[in-house]
C-alpha positions as CSV (number, residue, x, y, z in Angstrom):
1,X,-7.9,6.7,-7.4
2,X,-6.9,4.4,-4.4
3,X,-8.2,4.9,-1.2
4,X,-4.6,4.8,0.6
5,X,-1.0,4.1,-1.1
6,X,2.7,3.5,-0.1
7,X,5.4,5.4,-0.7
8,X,8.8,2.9,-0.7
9,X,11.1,4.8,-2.3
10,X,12.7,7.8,-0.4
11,X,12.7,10.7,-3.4
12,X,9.4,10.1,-3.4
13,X,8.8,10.3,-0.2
14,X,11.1,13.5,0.1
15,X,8.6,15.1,-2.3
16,X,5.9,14.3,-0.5
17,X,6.9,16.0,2.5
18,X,7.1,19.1,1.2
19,X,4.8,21.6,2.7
20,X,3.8,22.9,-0.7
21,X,3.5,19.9,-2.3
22,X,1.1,18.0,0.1
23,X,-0.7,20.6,0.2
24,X,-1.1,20.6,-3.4
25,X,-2.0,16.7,-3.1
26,X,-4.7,17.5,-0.9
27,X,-6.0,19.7,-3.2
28,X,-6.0,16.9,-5.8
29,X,-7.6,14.2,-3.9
30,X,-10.5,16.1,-3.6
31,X,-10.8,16.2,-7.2
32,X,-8.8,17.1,-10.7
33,X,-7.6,20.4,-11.2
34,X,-5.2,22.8,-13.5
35,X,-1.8,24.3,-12.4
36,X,-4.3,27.8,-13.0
37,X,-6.7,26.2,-10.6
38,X,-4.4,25.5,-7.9
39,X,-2.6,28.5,-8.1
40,X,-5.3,30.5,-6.7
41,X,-5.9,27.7,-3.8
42,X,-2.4,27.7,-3.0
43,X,-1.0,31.3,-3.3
44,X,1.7,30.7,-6.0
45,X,1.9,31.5,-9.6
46,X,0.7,29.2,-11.7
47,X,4.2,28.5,-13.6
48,X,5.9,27.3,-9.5
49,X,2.8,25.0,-9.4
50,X,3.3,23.5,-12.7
51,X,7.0,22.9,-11.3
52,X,5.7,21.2,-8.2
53,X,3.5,18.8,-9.8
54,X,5.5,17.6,-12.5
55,X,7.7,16.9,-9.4
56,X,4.7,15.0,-7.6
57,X,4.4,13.4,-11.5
58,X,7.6,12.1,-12.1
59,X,7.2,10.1,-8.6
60,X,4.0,8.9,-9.7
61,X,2.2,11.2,-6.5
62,X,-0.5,12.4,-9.6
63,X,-1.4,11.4,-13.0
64,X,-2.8,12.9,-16.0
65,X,-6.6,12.9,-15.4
66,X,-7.6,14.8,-18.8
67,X,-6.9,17.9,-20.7
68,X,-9.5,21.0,-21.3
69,X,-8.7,24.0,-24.3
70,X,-8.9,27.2,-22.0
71,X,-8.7,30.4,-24.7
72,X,-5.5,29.1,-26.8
73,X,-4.1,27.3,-24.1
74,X,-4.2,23.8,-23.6
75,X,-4.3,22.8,-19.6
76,X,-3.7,19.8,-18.3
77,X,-6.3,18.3,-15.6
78,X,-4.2,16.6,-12.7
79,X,-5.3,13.9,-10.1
80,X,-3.7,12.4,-7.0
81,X,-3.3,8.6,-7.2
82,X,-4.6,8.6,-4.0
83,X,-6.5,9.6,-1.3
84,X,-4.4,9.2,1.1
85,X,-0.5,8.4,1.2
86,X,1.7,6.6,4.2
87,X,5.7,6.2,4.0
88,X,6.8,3.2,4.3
89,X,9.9,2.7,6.9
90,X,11.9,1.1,3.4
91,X,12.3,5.1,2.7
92,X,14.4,4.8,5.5
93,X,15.8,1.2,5.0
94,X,19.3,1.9,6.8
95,X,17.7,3.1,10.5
96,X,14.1,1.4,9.8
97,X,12.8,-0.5,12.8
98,X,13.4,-4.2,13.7
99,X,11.1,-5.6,16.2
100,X,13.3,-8.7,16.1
101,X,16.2,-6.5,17.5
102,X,14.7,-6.0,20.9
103,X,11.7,-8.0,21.8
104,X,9.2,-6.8,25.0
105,X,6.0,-7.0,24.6
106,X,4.7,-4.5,26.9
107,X,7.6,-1.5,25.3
108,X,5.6,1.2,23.9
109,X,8.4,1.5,21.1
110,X,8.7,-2.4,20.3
111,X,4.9,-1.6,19.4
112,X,5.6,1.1,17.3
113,X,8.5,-1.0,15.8
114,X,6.0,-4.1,15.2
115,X,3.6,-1.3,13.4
116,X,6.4,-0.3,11.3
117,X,7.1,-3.5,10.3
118,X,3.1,-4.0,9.4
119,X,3.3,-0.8,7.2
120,X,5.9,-1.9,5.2
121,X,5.4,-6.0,4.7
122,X,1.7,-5.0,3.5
123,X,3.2,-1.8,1.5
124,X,5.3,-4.6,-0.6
125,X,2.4,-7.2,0.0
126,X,0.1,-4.4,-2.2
127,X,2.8,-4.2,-4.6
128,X,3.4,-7.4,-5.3
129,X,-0.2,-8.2,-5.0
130,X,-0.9,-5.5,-7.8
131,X,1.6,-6.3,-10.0
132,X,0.6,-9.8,-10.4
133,X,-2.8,-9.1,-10.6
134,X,-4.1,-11.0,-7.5
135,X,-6.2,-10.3,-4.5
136,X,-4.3,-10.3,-1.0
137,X,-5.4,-11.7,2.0
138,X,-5.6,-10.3,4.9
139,X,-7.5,-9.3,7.5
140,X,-8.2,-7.1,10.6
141,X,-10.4,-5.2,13.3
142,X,-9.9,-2.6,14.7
143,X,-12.1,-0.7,18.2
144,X,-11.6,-0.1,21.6
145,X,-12.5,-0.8,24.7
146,X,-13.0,1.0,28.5
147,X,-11.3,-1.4,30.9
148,X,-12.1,-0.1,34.6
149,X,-8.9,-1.0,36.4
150,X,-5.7,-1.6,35.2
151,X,-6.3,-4.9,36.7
152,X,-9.1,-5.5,34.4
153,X,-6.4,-4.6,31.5
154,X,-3.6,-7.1,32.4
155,X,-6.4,-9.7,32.7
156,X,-7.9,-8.8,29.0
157,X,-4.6,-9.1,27.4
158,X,-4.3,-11.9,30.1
159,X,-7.2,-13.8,28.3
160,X,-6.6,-12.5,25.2
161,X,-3.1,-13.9,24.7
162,X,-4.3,-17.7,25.7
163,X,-7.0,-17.1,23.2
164,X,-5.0,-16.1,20.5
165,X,-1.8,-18.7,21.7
166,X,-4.4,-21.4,21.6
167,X,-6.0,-20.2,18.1
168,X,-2.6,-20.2,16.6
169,X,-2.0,-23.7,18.0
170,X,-4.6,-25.5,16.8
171,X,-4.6,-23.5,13.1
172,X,0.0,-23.9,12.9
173,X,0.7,-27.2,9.9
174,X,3.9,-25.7,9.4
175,X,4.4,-28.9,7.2
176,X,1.6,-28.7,5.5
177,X,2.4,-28.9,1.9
178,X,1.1,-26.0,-0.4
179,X,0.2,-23.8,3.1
180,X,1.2,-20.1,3.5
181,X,2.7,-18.5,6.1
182,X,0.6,-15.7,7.9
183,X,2.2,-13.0,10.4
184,X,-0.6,-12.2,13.1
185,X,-0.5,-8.7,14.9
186,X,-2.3,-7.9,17.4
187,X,-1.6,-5.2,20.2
188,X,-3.3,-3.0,23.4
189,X,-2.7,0.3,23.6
190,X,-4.4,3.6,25.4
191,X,-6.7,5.6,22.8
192,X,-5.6,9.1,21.8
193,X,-8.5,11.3,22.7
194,X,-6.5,14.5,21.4
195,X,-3.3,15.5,19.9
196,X,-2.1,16.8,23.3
197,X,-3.8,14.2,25.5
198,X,-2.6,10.4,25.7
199,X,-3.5,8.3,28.4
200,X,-0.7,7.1,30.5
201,X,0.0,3.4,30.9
202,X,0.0,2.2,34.6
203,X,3.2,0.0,35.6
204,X,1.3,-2.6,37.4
205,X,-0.5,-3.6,34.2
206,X,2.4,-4.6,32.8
207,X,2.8,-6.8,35.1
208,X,0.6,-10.1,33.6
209,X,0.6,-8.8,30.1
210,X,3.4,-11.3,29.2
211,X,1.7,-13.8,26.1
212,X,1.9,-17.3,26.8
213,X,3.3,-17.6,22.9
214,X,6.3,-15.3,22.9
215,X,6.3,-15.1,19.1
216,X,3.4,-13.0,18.7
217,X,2.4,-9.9,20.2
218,X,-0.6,-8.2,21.7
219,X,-2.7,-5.5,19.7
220,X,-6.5,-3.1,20.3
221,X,-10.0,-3.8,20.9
222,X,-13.6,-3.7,21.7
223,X,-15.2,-6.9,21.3
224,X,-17.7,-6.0,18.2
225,X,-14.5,-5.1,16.5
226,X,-10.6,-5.0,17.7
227,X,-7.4,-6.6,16.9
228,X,-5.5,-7.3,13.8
229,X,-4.0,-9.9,11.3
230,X,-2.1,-9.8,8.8
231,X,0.3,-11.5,5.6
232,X,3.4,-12.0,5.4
233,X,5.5,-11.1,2.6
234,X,6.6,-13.7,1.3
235,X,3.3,-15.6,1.3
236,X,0.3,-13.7,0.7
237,X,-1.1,-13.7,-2.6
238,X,-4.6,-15.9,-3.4
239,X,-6.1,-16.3,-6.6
């Protein structure tokens, strides 16, 4: 089972959303189980699960994990492929975000945009990556940080941005023979302490948030951990 998978394709991703059905993929990640053993969990006779997860099946949501002779009945043992499942913005490729459409890098939603755009390049990346039977590279960090003031703010991502410009500076051969291109993602954002709760960004940070290299943008931290980077596409396989 894989610790986290992405759905591409929208009937998957349809069948997914249904309440039933995720439920029932809970269910599974937490171990195999029979349409007879779910039915009980889930409230539904045992012939509407069966119809549910040959639905999940044909989308390749769960697999065949075994089977077990109960009485004269043959059951079938069923297992998520995952743990955990994200959708992928190609589900939606007609209205899927383009953070190259409208670029300002301190917009809330030109973030969420760039974070679309990192589920679904490393979403391909894995499939890809699979499918030839390599190892990906990439990388990332991810913490956060208390800043005091939202002076102290502008002048992290202040810092931060001439760190990363410069990084990106002395690393860039763009005509370096054999070299890969890498797509590096970093942002700064409030943390989400509850579901109802999110910390409100103060205008005057925004104020010397602007990166001194337009091309990337500005992503989270604490400094034992934070920030991100990523592959691209079209370059990120390694032996």
């Amino acid at each position: 089972m894989l610790d986290v998978t992405v759905i591409e394709d929208p009937e998957a991703a349809v069948v997914s959303l249904d309440p039933t059905r995720a439920r029932l993929l809970a269910e599974l990640a937490a171990g195999p189980a029979s349409a007879a053993m779910l039915a009980g969990k889930v409230g539904l006779p045992r012939q509407k699960v069966n119809y549910h997860l040959k639905a999940l099946e044909r989308h390749g949501l769960v697999e065949l994990a075994g089977e077990r002779r109960k009485g004269n009945v043959t059951e079938r043992l069923m297992r998520a492929t995952a743990a955990s499942y994200v959708i992928s913005p190609l589900a939606l490729a007609s209205v899927q975000p383009d953070p190259d459409r409208f670029r300002d890098q301190v917009s809330a939603r030109w973030l969420l945009a760039l974070g679309a755009r990192l589920v679904r390049d490393v979403g391909s990346l894995i499939t890809g990556a699979t499918k030839a039977r390599k190892r990906l590279a990439t990388y990332a960090l991810d913490g956060q940080v208390r800043f005091a003031s939202a002076a102290d703010r502008a002048a992290f991502v202040h810092e931060l941005t001439a760190g990363v410009s410069a990084l990106i500076r002395k690393y860039d051969t763009p005509d370096a023979e054999g070299g890969r291109d890498h797509r590096i993602v970093l942002a700064v954002h409030p943390t989400v302490e509850t579901v109802e709760t999110v910390e409100t960004v103060e205008p005057e940070s925004a104020q010397s948030a602007q990166p001194a290299q337009p091309a990337q943008s500005t992503e989270s931290a604490r400094p034992a951990q934070s920030a991100a980077t990523e592959a691209r596409p079209d370059a990120g396989l390694t032996d």
